[in-house]
N, C-alpha and C positions, 0 to 999 in steps of 0.2 A: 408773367411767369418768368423764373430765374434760369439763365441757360443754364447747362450742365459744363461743371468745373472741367477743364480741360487738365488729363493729364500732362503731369509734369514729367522730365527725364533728368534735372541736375541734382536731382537730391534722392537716390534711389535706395528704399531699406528693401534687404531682399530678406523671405521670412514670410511666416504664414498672418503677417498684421498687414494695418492698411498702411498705405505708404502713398508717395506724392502722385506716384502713378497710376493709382486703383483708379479706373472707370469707376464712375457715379452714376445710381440711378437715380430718375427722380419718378416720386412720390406715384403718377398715372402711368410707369412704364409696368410691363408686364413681369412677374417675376424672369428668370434667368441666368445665362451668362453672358459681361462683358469679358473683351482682353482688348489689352493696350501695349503699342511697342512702340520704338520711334519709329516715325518714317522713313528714314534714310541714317544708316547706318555705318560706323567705319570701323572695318574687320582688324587694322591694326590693334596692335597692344598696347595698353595707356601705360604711362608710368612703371614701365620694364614688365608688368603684369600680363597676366592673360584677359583678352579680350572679352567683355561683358557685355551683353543683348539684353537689357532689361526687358522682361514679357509680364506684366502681370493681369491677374485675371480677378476678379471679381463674382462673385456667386451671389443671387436673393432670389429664396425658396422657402416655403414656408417648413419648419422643424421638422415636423413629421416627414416629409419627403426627406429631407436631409439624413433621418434618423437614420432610413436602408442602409446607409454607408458607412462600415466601418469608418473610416474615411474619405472623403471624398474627390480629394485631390490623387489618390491611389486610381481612381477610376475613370477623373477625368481624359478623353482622352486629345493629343494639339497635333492637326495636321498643317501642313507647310506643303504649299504647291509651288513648283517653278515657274515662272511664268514664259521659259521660254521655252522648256521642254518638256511643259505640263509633268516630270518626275514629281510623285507625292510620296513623302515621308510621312509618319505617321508613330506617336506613340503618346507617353506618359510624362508627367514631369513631377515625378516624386519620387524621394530618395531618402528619407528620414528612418534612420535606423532606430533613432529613440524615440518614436511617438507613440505615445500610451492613449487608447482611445479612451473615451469619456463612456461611463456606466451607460448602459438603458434610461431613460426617462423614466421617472415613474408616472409623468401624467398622463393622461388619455389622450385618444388617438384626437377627437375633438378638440382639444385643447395646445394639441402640436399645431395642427393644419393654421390656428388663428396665428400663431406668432409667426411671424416673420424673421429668417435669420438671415445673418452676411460673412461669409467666406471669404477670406483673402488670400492669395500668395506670390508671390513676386520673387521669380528663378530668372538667376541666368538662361537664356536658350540656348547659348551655346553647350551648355554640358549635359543639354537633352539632344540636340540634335547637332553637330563638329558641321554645321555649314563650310564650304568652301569658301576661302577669302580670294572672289572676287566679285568683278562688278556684274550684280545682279538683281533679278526683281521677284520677291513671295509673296503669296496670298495666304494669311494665315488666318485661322479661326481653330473653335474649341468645341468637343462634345459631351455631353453626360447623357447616357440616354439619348432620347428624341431630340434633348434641347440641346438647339447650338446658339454660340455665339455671332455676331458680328464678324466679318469679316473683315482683316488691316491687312494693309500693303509693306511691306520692307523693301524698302533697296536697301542694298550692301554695295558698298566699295569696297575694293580692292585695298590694299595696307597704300 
């Protein structure tokens, strides 16, 4: 059996596609969600810019489920726990003023549930949630509904 591709963090496309970072499922995991960030994090500013937290997350659900959602990234929701002061944050990471959803399906409800879909999107965290730059440690994971994802660890350093 082939492990699972490890996300990458030098080559990040942010955007609702897959990118070097998308968590992979493989083939006997259950549907779901992954998310993926780096481990260990540095709050400074690259290249005169403002500092970017690549998070991205991955979705596989079968159509029909997915259908409920206008969109789905609207409702997902990414909470972030401190880990020294247990403070949990909590919200959304969707901002897309131009996205036009996609009509109803015309096929049946049986015929959604068999297909398999995959959701992508890859945000900055920082411009969902302005974390403090310094040296710290998160537990971060994601909700839709019942289903959560995975839980990933961040440290942050300080600039």
């Amino acid at each position: 059996m082939a492990s699972p591709t490890v996300p990458s963090f030098d080559d990040v496309k942010y955007g609702r596609y897959p990118s070097s970072c998308s968590p992979q499922f493989e083939a006997s995991e259950p549907d779901g969600i992954k998310i993926a960030a780096p481990a260990v994090f540095h709050m400074a500013a690259k290249d005169g810019g403002a500092a970017k937290l690549p998070f991205c997350v991955t979705l596989r659900f079968n159509d029909y489920y997915l259908s409920k959602f206008q969109q789905v990234f609207q409702v997902l929701q990414v909470i972030i726990v401190d880990d020294d002061n247990q403070q949990v944050r909590s919200g959304g990471i969707w901002k897309d003023r131009f996205y036009l959803p996609d009509p109803p399906s015309p096929m049946s409800r049986e015929e959604l549930e068999k297909r398999i879909a995959w959701e992508y999107s890859t945000v900055n965290l920082l411009d969902f949630f302005p974390l403090p730059k310094k040296k710290a440690r998160y537990h971060v994971y994601a909700m839709l509904e019942q289903h959560k994802s995975n839980v990933i660890t961040i440290e942050t350093l300080a600039e």
